[in-house]
C-alpha positions in Angstrom: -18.3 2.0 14.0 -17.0 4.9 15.2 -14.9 3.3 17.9 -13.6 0.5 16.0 -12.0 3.4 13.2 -11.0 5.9 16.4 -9.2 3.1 17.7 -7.6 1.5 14.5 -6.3 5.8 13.7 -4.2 5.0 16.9 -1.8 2.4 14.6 -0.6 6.0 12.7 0.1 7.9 15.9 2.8 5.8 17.0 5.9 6.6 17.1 7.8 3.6 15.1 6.7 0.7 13.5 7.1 -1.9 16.1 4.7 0.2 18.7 2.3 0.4 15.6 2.7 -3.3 14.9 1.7 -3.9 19.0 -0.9 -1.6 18.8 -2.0 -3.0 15.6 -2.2 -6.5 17.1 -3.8 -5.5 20.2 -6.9 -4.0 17.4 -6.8 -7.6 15.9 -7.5 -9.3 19.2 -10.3 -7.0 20.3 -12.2 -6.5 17.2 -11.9 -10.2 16.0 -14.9 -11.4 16.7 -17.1 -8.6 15.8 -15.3 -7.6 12.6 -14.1 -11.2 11.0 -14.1 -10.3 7.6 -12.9 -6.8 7.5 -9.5 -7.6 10.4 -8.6 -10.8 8.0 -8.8 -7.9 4.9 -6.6 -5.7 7.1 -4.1 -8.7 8.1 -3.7 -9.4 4.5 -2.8 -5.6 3.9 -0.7 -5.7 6.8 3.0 -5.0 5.2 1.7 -2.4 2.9 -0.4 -0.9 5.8 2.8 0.4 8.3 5.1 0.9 5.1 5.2 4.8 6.1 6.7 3.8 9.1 9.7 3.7 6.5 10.1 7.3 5.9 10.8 10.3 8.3 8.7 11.3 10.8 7.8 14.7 9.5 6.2 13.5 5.8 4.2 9.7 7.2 1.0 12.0 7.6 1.0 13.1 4.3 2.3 9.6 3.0 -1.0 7.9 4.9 -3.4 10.8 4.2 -5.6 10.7 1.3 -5.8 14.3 1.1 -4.4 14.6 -1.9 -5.8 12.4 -3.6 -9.3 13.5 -2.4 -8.6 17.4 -3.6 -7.5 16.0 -7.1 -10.5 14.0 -7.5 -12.5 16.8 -6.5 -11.2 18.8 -9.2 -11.8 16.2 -11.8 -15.4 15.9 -10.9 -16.0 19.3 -10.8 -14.7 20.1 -14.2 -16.1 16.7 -16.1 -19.7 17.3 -14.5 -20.5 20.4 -17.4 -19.2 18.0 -20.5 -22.0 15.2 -19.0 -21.1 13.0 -21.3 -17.9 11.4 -23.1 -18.2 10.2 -26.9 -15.5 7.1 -25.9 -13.4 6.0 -23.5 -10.1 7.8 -25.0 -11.5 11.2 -24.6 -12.7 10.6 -20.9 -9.0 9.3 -20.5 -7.4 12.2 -22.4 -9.5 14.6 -19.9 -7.7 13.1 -16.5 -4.6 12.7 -18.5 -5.2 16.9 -19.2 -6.6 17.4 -15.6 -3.5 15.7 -14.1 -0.8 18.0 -16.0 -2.7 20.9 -15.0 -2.5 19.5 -11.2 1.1 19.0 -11.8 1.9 22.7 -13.5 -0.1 24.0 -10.5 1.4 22.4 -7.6 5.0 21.7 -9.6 6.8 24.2 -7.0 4.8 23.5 -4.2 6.6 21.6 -0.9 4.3 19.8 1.0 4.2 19.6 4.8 6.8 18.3 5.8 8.9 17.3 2.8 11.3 20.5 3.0 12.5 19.2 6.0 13.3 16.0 5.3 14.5 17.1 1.4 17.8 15.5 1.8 17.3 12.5 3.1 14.6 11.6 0.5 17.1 12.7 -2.2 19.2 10.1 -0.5 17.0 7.0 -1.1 17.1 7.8 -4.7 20.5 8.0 -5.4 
């Protein structure tokens, strides 16, 4: 297991997206066999999977991380687990909602790695 995911890490560390494609490919062809069901899963992800590859260089770790995503969860859990219990399904929902604008207030000024850098050119995909 823990070759087949140190291996598949090395589609992320390329340098643009047709090396990751190749490298990509070349993980298809070796773990085939062994891994049917979860390389067919992975194929079928395939264009959403390198679509970092889109952005610059200095933000597609935080694009393919989960680290944010992870730290906010965190938070959630760890301020639902004293309420125990929700009386309906609207309250639970109103408590993300709340968590979530805090998360935002928090972080609202905060540049993450990379993203100064590259401020412009983001800007300019918007416009």
């Amino acid at each position: 297991r823990e070759a087949i995911m140190n291996e598949f890490k090395q589609v992320h560390q390329q340098s643009n997206k047709q090396e990751g494609i190749t490298v990509l490919h070349s993980f298809y062809s070796k773990w085939q066999k062994a891994y049917k069901h979860v390389i067919q899963n992975v194929k079928d992800l395939e264009a959403d999977l390198l679509v970092f590859y889109n952005y610059p260089k200095q933000i597609r770790s935080s694009i393919y991380s989960t680290n944010m995503i992870e730290s906010f969860n965190n938070v959630v859990k760890r301020k639902a687990k004293p309420k125990a219990e929700f009386p309906n399904e609207q309250s639970l929902d109103a408590f993300i909602g709340i968590q979530a604008m805090s998360c935002n207030d928090r972080y609202f000024k905060r540049i993450h790695k990379g993203f100064g850098q590259v401020q412009d050119t983001l800007e300019s995909y918007f416009e």
